[in-house]
N, C-alpha and C positions, 0 to 999 in steps of 0.2 A: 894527291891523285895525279897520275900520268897524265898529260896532255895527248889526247885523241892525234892516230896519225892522219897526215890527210894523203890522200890518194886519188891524183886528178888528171890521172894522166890523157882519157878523152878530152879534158874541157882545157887542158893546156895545148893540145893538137890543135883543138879549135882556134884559141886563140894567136896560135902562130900562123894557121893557114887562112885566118880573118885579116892579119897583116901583111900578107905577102913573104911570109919569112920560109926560107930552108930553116933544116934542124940547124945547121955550122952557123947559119946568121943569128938566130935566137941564142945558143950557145955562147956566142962569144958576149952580147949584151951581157947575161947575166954571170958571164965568168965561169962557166962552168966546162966540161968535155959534148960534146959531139954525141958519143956513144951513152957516159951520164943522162943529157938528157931523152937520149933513146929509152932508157930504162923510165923516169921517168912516167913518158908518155903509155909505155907499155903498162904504168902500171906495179914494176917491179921496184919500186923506190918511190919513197914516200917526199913530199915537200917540206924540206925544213925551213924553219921559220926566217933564216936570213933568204932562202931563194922567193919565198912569197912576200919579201920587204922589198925585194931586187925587182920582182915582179910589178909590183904597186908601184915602185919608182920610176922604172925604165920605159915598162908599157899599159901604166896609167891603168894596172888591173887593179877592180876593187876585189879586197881579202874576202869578202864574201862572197863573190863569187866563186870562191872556190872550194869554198867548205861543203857543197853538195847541190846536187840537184833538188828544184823543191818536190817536197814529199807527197806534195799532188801528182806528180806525172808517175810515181809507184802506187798511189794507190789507186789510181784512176785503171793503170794496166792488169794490178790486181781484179779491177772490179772485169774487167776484158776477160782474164782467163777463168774466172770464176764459173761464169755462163757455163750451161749445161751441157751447150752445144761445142763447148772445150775442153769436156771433161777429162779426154783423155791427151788432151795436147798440155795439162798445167806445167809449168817449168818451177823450177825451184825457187827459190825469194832471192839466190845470189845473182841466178840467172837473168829475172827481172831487171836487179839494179845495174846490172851489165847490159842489157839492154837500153836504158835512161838513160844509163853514162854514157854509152857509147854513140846513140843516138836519138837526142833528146827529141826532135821533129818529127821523126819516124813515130816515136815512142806516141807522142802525143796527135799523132794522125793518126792512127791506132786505135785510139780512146775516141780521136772524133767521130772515125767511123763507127765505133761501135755504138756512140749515142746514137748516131741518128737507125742504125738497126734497129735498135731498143726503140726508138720513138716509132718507126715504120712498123715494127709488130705489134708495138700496145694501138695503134690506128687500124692497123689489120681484125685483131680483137673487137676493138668496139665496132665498124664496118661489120663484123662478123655477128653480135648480138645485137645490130641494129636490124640488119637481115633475117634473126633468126623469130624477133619479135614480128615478122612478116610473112612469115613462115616459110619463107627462104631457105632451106639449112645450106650449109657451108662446109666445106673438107679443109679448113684454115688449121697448118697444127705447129707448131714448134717444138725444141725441146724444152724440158721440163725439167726443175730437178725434183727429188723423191719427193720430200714435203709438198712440192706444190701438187704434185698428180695425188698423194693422199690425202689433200683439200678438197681438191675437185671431186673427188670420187664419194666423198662424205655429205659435199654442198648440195650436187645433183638426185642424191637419193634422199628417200623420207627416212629421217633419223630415228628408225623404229627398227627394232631386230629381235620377232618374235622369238626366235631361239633362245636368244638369250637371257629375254623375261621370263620364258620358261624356265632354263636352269636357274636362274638368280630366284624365284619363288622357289624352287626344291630346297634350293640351298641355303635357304632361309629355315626352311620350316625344319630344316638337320638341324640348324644352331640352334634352334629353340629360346632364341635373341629377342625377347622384349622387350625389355630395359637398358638392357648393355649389350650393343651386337658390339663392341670395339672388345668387350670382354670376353667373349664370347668367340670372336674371330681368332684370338690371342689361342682361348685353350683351344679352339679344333687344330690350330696349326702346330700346338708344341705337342696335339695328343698323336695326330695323323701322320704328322711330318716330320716331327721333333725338329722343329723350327723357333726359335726363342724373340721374342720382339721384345727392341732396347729403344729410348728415346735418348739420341748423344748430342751434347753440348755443340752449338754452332763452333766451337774452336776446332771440335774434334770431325766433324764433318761442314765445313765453309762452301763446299759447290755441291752438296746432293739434298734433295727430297727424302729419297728413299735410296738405300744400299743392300742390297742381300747378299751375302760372305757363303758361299758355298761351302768352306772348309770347314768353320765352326756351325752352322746352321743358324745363321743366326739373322735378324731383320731389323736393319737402324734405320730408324725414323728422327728427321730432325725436328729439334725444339723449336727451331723457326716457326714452321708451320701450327696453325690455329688446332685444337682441338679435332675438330669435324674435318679438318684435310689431314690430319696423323691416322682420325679413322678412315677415310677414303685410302689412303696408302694402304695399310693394313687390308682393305677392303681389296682392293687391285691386284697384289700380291697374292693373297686367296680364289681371288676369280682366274687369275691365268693358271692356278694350278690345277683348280679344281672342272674350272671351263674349257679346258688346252683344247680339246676335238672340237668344242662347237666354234670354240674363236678363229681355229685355223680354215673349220666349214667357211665363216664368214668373209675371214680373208680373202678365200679362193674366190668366191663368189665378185671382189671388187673388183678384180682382172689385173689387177698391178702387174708394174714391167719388172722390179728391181726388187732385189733381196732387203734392199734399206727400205724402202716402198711397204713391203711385207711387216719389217718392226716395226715402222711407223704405225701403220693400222692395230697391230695387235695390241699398241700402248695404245692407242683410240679406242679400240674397243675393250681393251680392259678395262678404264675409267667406265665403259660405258656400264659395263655390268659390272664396277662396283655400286656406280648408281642406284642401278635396279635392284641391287640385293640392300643397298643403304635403304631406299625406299621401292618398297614392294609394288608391282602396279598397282593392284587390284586396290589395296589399303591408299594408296597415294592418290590414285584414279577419284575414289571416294571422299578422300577428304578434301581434292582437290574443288570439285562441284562443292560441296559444303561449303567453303571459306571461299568461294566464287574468285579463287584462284590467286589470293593472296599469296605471295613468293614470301611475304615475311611470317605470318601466322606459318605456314607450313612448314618453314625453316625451323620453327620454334618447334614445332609438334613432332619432326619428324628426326631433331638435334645435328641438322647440316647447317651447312651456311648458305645465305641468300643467291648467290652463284650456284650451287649445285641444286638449290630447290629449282631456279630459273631455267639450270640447262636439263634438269628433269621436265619440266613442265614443256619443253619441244620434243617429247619421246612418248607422248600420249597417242598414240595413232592406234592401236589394237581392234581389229576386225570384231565391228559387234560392242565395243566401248573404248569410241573415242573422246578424244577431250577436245578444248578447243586447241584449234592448229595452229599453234603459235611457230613462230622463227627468233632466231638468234643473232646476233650480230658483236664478237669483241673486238675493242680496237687499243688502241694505245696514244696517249697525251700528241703522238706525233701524227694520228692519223691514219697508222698500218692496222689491214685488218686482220687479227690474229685467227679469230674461227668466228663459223659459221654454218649455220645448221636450221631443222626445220621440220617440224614433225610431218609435212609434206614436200620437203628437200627444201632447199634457201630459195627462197623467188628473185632470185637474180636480175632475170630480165622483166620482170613489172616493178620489182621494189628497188632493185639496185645497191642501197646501202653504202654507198660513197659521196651523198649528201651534205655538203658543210655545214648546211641550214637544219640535220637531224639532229634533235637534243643528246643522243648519246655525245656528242661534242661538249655541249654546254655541261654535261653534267662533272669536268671536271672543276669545272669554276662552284658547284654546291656538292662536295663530296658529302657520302654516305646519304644525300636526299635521293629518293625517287621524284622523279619529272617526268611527265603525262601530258603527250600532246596526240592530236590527233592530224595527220598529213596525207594531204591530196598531191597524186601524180600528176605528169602533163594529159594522160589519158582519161582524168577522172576516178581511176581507181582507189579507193582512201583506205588507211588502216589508222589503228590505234598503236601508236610507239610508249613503249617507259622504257627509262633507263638509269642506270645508278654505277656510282664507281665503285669495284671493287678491290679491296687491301692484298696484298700479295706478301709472301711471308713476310714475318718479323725483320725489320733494318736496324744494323746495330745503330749505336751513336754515330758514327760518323757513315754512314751510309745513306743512298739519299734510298727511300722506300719505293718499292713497283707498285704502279697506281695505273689499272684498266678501268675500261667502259664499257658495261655489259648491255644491252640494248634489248630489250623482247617485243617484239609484233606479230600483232595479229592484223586477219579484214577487220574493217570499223564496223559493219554487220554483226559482230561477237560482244560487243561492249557491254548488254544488256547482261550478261552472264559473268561480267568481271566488276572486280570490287574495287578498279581502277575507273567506273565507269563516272563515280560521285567528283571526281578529279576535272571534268572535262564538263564546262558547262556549255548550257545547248547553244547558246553562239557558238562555243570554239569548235562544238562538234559538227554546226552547221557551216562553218567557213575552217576548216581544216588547214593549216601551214604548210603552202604551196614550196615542195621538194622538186628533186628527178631522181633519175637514178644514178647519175654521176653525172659533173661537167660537159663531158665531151658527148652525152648521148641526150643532152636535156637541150630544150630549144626554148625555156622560158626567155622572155624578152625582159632587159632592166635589173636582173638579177644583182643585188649589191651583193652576194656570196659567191659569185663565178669565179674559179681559178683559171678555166681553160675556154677555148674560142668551142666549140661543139664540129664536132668532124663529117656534119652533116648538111651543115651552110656555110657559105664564102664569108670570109671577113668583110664589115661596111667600114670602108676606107674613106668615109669623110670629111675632109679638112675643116671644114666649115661648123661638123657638128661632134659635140662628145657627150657619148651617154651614160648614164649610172654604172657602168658595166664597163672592167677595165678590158674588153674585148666583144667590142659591138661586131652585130654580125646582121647579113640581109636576112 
């Protein structure tokens, strides 16, 4: 293999005008021309290995330093131009490393300042839900990028959309799907649409879910996926065909800014009315009260998996038969919260959900167990949490497997109605596992789970005294 050229021409500038050298005085040290190392510095002339030996001998450069800048001060400026609020300033990846090369200090004041942006607007935010829990409101807004305003716009409303329970019942009751709606979905789409569904080989599709090929009509579904999520695909594919007018009515209805904003949601609510047509309300509603809300009998009854029975079970809202109001919460092993939902919008600001001390955490140290705990806010207000981790497609051999944490709460007032309820004995339901709703807006004192000081009291700067809490505060 060739050896990599190097190319150093800022950090050799540097290092000449760190010495006090002209180009003619550097030059003649290592024996070379004047205008040579013009080129060089410029960039246009790479370092050969006897002038970086000349280098290390003469003026004491270490060879590594010149093999590149570290790969932190590119990705750092990456994370810079990324921002929403940059969207249309991004530069190219060469342009970036032209910037590092050429000025590494600039580059990385840069990055400084854009941490502390980032730390002064997620402080604005919380100031801003601290306020709103007081019923303060606030005109606090940034930019966004799509995913996140099509989060928002999901979290704040009740995750129920009459419309589309209605079509999803119609179009249930066309398939005439008892037994096999995956069979079922298959012939309406090859009869109505002449659409053919293939399940292909992880080699033959490595990065899709689902592919639909316009040309041939055809719908690949990968073998990764479990059963019950090959039918959800299958399912999703059929709802935006068959749903197009009512899902783009809903769409409008969310007020999005952006055209990506727009797809985003329509894959949200496609899933959503696969759901409803995978399980029907009214049938689901029913058996749901039966098995007193059992997310694993229902899975079983209804031949989903214990995630789609859980995120059905926060879309029970229907005027005239509702179920209990459960919310939702997924995260991932690092902590990021993926979604979030609620059959009366996410309670963000009483429940919060960025909790260390919530078992959806713990639950990846007992996968596939459900854990049932019941937790009180700083306000008094208590709910009943479970949560469980759930599998994400098949990982070959040498792949490491996607592993979530699916979280469901409800108020603790609903317990008596859940088959979650025998889990929780009357001590733990009488003294609940004291939460907040995240770090910075929680004011428990002694907290051994605090990550962060609360942005609503001074730090206690005591020399004399340190308390359980790596960030004591008055």
């Amino acid at each position: 293999m060739a050896p990599q050229k190097i190319f150093a021409g800022p950090r050799i500038r540097r290092i000449r005008n760190a010495k006090g050298l002209t180009q003619t005085g550097m030059a003649e040290g290592l024996g070379i021309s004047p205008s040579y190392l013009n080129l060089i510095e410029r960039n246009q002339r790479p370092l050969t290995a006897q002038l970086v030996l000349k280098l290390a001998s003469v003026y004491k450069v270490d060879p590594e330093e010149l093999q590149g800048e570290s790969g932190a001060s590119l990705a750092a400026l990456k994370e810079v131009f990324s921002d929403p609020l940059l969207a249309g300033e991004l530069p190219g990846e060469h342009e970036m490393v032209e910037v590092v090369e050429a000025a590494p200090n600039a580059a990385a004041a840069l990055a400084k300042l854009y941490r502390a942006y980032r730390e002064q607007a997620g402080r604005l935010s919380d100031l801003s839900e601290v306020l709103a829990t007081e019923g303060r409101a606030t005109a606090i807004s940034a930019a966004r990028l799509p995913v996140d305003e099509v989060r928002e716009a999901f979290e704040e409303r009740p995750n129920h959309f009459p419309a589309l329970e209605e079509e999803a019942e119609a179009f249930h009751r066309v398939l005439h799907a008892d037994e096999d709606l995956a069979g079922a979905l298959k012939s309406w789409l090859k009869r109505e649409h002449g659409i053919a569904v293939r399940v292909l080989p992880a080699a033959i599709m490595p990065n899709w879910r689902r592919r639909y090929d316009r040309h041939s009509h055809r719908l690949f579904i990968s073998e990764r996926l479990s059963v019950a999520d090959r039918m959800r695909e299958i399912a999703i594919e059929a709802c935006l065909i068959r749903m197009r007018v009512a899902i783009m009515a809903e769409i409008e209805t969310l007020k999005l800014t952006s055209d990506e904003a727009r797809r985003l949601a329509r894959f949200e609510l496609g899933r959503y009315a696969a759901h409803a047509l995978m399980m029907p309300y009214r049938a689901f509603h029913l058996a749901a009260e039966r098995a007193r809300y059992d997310a694993d009998v229902l899975s079983a009854r209804f031949r989903v998996s214990f995630e789609q029975a859980a995120n059905r079970l926060t879309t029970l809202g229907r005027e005239g038969a509702p179920g209990v109001p459960f919310f939702m919460l997924e995260v991932d092993s690092a902590g990021n919260r993926l979604r979030r939902a609620g059959a009366q919008g996410f309670p963000r600001r009483s429940f919060g959900g960025a909790c260390p001390k919530l078992c959806v955490h713990a639950a990846f140290a007992q996968p596939r167990q459900t854990l049932v705990e019941a937790v009180e806010m700083p306000d008094g207000e208590r709910f009943l949490t479970l949560a469980r981790t759930l599998e994400g497609p098949q990982a070959g051999f040498n792949e490491r497997p996607r592993r979530t944490a699916l979280l469901l709460g409800c108020d603790l007032s609903y317990k008596d109605r859940l088959v979650y309820d025998v889990a929780l004995s009357a001590a733990a339901a009488e003294t609940p596992v004291p939460v907040g709703p995240s770090c910075r807006l929680c004011e428990r004192q002694g907290c051994l789970a605090r990550a962060e000081p609360p942005v609503t009291r001074p730090l206690g700067l005591d020399e004399m005294v340190t308390g359980l809490s790596a960030f004591d505060f008055q």
